[in-house]
N, C-alpha and C positions, 0 to 999 in steps of 0.2 A: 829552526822552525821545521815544524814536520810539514812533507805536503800531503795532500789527500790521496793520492796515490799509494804514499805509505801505510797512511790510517786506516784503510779499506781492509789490507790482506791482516793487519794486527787484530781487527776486529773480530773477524771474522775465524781466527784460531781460540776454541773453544777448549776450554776442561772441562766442561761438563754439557753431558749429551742426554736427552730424556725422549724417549719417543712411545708413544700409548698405542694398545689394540686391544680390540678390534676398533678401527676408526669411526663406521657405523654398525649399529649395531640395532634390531629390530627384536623388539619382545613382547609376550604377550601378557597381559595382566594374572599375574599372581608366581610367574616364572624368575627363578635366580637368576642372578646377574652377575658377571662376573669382567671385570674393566683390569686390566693393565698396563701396568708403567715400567718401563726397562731403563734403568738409570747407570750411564756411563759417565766414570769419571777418570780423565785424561791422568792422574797423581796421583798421590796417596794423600786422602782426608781422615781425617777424624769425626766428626760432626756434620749432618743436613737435614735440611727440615722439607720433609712431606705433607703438601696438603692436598686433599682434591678439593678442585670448588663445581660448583655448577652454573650454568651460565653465566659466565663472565664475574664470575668472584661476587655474588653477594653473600660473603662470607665462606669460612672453609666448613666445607661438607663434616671432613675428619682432617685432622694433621697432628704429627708425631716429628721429636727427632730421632734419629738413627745413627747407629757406629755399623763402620763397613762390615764385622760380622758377625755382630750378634743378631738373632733372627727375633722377630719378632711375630710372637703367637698373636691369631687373630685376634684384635681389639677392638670393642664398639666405639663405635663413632655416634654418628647421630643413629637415632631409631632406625634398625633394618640394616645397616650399614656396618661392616666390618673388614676395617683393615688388617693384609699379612703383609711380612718384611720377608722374601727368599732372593738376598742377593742375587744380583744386581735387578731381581725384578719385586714390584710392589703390586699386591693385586686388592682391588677395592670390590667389594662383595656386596650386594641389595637383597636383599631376602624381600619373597613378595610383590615384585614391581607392581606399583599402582599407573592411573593415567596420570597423575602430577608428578610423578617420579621421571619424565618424558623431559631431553633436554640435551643440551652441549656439557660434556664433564672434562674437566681439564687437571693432570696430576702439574704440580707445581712444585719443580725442585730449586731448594737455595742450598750451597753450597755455605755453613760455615766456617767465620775462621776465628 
């Protein structure tokens, strides 16, 4: 039986690390925007899938899968919206900021296997 003491540090050893900037970020209507995600991965994959969502996931903004290196040229997402793949980083792009474009955006990495 494991104890919880054990459990804790197992948890806690990650292979996959994803951290976004700029964290806040202040703009004025009709100004680009430019959001990214730096995506570390502990191994060697093959396969994950990128989404951004906006406040708290009602539904994904854009999302793609990825191979660790093949790049991917900016692709439209939703209107306004395009994603680029430059290992190890992902940049989500708005063209235009409007006032409802205003919000928590969150890049969301899964690891396939």
């Amino acid at each position: 039986m494991w104890g919880l003491g054990v459990l804790i540090p197992l948890l806690g050893a990650c292979a996959l690390r994803v951290s976004q900037d700029p964290g806040e970020l202040r703009v004025m209507a009709g100004d680009e925007v430019a959001l990214g995600c730096r995506v570390l991965v502990a191994e060697p994959w093959d396969l994950l899938r990128l989404e951004w969502v906006k406040d708290a996931g009602r539904g994904a903004l854009c999302a793609t899968r990825l191979q660790p290196t093949a790049l991917v040229s900016p692709a439209p997402c939703a209107p306004r919206l395009r994603l680029a793949w430059h290992p190890p980083r992902a940049t989500l792009s708005l063209r235009q900021a409007q006032g409802d474009d205003a919000g928590r955006y969150l890049c969301r990495v899964t690891l396939e296997i």
